[in-house]
N, C-alpha and C positions, 0 to 999 in steps of 0.2 A: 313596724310601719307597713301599710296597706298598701299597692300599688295597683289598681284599674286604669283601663282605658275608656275614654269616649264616656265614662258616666259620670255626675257630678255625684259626689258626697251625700249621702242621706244627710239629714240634719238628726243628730242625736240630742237627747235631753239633757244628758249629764255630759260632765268630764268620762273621755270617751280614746280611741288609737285614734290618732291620730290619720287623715287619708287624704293622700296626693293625686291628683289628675294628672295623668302623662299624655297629652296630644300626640296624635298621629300624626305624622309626618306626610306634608301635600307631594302628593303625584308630581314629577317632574311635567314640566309642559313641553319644552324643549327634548329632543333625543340626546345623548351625549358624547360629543363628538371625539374620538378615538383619535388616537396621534400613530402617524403612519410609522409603521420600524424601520421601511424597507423601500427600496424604490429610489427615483430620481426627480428632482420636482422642477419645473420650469428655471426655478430662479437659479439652482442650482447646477444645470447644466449654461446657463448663461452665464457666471460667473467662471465657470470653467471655458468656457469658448473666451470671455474676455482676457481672463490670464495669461492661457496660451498665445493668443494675438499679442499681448502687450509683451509677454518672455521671446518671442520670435523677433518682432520687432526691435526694441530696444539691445536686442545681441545682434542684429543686423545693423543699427547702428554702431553699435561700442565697433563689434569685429570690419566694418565694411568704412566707416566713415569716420567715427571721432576717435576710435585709438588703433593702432599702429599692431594688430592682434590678427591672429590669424590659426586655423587648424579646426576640424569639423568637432574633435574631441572636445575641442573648449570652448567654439560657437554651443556645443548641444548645452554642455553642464552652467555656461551662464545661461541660456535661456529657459533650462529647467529651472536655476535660484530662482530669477527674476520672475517665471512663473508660482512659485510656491509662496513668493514675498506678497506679488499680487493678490493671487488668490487669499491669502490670509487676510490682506486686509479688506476685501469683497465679505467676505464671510461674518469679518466682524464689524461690518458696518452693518450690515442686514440682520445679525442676531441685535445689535443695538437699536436700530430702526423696528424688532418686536416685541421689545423691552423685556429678552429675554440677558442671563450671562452671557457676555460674549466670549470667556475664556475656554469654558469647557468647550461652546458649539469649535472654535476654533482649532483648541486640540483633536476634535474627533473628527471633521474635515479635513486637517492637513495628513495625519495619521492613515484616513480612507484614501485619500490621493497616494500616501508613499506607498503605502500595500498595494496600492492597485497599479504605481508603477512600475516597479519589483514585477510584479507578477507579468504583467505585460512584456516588458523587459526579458524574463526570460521563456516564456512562451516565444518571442520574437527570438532570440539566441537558437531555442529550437528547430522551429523552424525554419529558419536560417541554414542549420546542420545538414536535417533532413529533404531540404532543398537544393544543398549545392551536392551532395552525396546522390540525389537522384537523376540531377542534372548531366551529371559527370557518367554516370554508369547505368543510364537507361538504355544507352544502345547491345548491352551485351545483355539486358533480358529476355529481350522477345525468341533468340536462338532458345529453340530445344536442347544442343547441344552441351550450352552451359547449365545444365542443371544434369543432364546423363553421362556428362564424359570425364574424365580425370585430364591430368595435365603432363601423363607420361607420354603420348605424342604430339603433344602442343609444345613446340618450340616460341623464343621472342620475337622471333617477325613474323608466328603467322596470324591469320584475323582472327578479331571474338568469336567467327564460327568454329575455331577447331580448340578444341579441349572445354573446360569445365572444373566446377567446383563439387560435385560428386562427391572424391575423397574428403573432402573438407567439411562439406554435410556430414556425412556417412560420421567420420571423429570429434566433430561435436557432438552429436546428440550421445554416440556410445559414451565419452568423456562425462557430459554433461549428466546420463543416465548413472555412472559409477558415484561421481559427488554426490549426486542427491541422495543414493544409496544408501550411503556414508553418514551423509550430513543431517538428514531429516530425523533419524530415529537417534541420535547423539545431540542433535541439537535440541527439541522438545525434551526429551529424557533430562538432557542437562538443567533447561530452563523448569521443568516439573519441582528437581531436584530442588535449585535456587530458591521458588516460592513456596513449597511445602514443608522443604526441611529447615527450619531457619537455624541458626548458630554460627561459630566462628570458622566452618570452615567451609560454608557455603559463600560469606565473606570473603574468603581467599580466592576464591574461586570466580567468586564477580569480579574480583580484582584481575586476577587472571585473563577474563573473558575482555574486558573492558582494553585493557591494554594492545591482546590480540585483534581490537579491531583494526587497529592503525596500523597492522603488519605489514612491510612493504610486499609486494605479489612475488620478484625476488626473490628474497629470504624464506618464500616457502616454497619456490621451486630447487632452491636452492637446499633445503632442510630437506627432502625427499630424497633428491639426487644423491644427497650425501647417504642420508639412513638405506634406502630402498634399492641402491642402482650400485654405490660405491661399498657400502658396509655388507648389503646383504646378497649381494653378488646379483639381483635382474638386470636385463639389458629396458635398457628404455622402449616404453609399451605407453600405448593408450590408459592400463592402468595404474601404470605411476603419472599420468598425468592429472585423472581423474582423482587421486590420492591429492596432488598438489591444489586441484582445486577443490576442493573439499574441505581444504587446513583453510583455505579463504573464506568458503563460505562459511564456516561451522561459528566463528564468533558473533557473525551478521544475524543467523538465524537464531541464536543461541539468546541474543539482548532486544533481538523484535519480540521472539515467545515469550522470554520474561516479565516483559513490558505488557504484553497481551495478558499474560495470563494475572499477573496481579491486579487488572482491569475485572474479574470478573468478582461479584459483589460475594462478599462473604455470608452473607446467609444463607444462599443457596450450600455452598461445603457445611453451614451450620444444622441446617435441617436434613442436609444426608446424613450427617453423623448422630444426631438427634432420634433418627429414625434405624439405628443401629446400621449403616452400611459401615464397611472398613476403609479405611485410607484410601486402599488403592484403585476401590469399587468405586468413590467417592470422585477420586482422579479421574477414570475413567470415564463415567458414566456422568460425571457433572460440569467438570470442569473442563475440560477438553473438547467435550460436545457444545459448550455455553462461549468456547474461542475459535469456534474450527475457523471463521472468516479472516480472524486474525490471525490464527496459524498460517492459514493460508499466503496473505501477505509477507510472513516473515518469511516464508517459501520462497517469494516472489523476490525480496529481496535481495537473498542469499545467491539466488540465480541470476538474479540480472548483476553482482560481485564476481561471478567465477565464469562466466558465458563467455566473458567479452575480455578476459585474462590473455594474453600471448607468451610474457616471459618463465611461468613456470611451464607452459607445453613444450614451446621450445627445449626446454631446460630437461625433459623427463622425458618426450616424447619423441622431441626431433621435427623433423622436415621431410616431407615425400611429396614425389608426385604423384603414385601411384594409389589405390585405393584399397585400404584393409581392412578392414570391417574386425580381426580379431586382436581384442584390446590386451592379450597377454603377451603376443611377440611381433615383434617390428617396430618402427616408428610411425606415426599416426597423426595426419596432421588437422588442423580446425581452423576454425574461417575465419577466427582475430588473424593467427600466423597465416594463414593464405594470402591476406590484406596485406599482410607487412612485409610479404615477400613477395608480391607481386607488386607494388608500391614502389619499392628500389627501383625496380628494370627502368631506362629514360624510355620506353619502344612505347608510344599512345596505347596499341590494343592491349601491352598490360596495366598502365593505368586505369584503363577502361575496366579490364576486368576485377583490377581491385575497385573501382567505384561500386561496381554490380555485385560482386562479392559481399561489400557492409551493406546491400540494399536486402541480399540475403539473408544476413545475421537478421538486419531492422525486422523482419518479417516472422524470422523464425523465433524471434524473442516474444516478437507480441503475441504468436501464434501459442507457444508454451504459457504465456502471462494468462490467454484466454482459457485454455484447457483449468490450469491452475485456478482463477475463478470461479469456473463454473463447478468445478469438482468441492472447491471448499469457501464459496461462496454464498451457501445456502446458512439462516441462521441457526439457533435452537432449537430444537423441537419442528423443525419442517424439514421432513422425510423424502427422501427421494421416490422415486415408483417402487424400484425394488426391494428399499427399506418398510416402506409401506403392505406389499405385499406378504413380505416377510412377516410385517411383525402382526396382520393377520394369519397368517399361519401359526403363528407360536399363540393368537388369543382361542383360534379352532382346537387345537393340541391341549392346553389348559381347562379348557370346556369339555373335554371329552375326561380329562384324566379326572377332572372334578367329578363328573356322572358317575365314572367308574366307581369311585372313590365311594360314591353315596349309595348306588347297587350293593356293593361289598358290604355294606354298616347293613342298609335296611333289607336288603334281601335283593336275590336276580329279579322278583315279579313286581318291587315296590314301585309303584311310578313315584317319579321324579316331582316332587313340591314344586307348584307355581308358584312366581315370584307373587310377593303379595301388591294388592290392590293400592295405590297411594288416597292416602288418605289426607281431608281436609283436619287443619289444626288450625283453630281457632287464635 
């Protein structure tokens, strides 16, 4: 069978094939109008303004006038129902009113409402935190003194100008520096392991990993003190502390990398190996580079797990007031346990300087969060300046050893073959 456009059939004489006219299809006249994904549309934000009014309302009467009810906790959670009952049935009178389903519009409205209270909800919890903790402890920042001085001549009655969290700096970060030590190249190595080598006893091992998340912080300052302090005879140091938290972080980091790294697409390993590189060439150069953001993260993780620990430091490290800067001998203290002991005292200027104290952590957290992003927040294949530099130096080095190379074959006087002309192919 014959199939043309736009022409009519010749007329044949005989019995003949048979041939069919296929019409083009007319130009639309109209444009066609797209359905929005995204956004807020009038009617939609008025059916939400009405909910709300009507959920407020009606629990101002239940709680205030027709029943015998009372408490802010059960005024809030009836006039959230009563607002979601609302809303639901706004939503499905308007998707009936454009004769569309009203079931599904219904579920994906109420749905977008609870996600989006949730999340409101706890952004509000947040800053809530970081609000009453600033409120509390912004009069001991503006001093100089608390950030240069330690708390071995700061007594309980004198003011937020005399003493400091100094010591308390100075043994987080050393602590903080010992874990990550520890945990970073143990943690990716392990997760490597998990998603590379598969069989039954990387199995075991997940198992293991998985379990070790829910380890109470206790039990592993408690597991050090016993192996490290009691068994192996050290005195309690900054580096049994940073040992302690390190057994915190390492299962954090250990199941964000694993999680990362099976995310990266298999054909990239398939075409390393394809192209003759070996496993570990393959690991390094593919896979690793193709998760660094996500590594990154599980970094972030792992750290914001063992920063903000107190009972294993207490437990390995101890308590001072004084400031040591060397993580093998003495006790050493960090600015969870600062907080926690300067928190007990009833005297205002130590509450105060515990407020100002977690205003410090707040900062120093984010301050590491940010290094940590930018350091391994770059994606694939986008090189830094000095990677970049570099790996023009290793393409100058190449080019030269290839000249040589071609001097040596065709002779010291041969000039060097220009690349050829590109040519037009038809």
């Amino acid at each position: 069978m014959t199939t043309t456009l736009d022409k009519p059939p010749a007329p044949t004489p005989g019995p003949g094939p048979t041939t069919t006219v296929v019409p083009r299809p007319e130009p639309l006249t109209e444009p066609e109008e797209h359905r929005r994904l995204g956004g807020a549309r009038r009617d939609d934000l008025l059916a939400l303004g009405g909910a709300a009014t009507t959920g407020l309302t009606l629990a101002w009467l239940l709680f205030g006038q027709l029943a015998p009810l009372s408490g802010v906790l059960g005024f809030t959670i009836v006039a959230y129902l009563i607002f979601l009952v609302v809303y639901a049935v706004l939503v499905w009178m308007d998707a009936s009113a454009a004769g569309a389903s009203a079931a599904p519009a219904v579920r994906d409205r109420l749905l977008t409402v609870v996600l989006g209270s949730a999340a409101a909800l706890l952004f509000a919890g947040l800053a809530l935190v970081i609000g009453f903790t600033m409120a509390r402890g912004w009069h001991a920042l503006p001093h100089a003194s608390f950030y240069t001085q330690d708390m071995q001549a700061a007594g309980p009655l004198d003011p937020v100008t005399v003493g400091g969290v100094k010591h308390a700096v100075v043994g987080t970060l050393v602590q903080i520096a010992i874990a990550l030590t520890v945990t970073i190249p143990l943690g990716i190595t392990c997760a490597v392991y998990l998603g590379q080598v598969p069989g039954r006893f990387s199995r075991f091992v997940r198992t293991i990993v998985e379990a070790m998340t829910a380890l109470p912080s206790v039990v592993a300052g408690l597991f050090v003190y016993a192996s490290w302090i009691l068994m192996l005879g050290f005195e309690k140091s900054g580096l049994a502390a940073g040992l302690a938290l390190s057994v915190m972080m390492l299962p954090i980091v250990i199941r964000a990398s694993d999680v990362v790294l099976r995310l990266v697409p298999g054909t990239l390993t398939e075409a390393a190996e394809a192209l003759g590189a070996p496993r570990w060439r393959t690991v390094w150069h593919v896979v690793l580079p193709s998760a660094r953001s996500g590594l990154a993260t599980a970094v972030i993780l792992g750290t914001a797990r063992g920063i903000g620990e107190t009972s294993p430091v207490l437990l390995t490290a101890g308590a001072t007031a004084a400031l040591n800067a060397d993580p093998t001998h003495g006790p050493m203290m960090s600015l969870p346990l600062a907080v926690f002991t300067f928190v007990r005292s009833p005297q205002p200027a130590m509450i105060t300087r515990a407020f100002g104290t977690a205003l410090v952590l707040l900062a120093l957290v984010l301050l590491l969060f940010s290094l940590a992003r930018v350091v391994g927040g770059r994606g694939p294949g986008q090189l830094s300046p000095r990677q970049t530099r570099r790996a023009a130096r290793r393409s100058r080095y190449d080019l030269d050893r290839f000249e040589a190379a071609t001097r040596a074959v065709d002779g010291p006087t041969a000039p060097l073959a220009p690349n050829p002309a590109p040519t037009e192919v038809d």
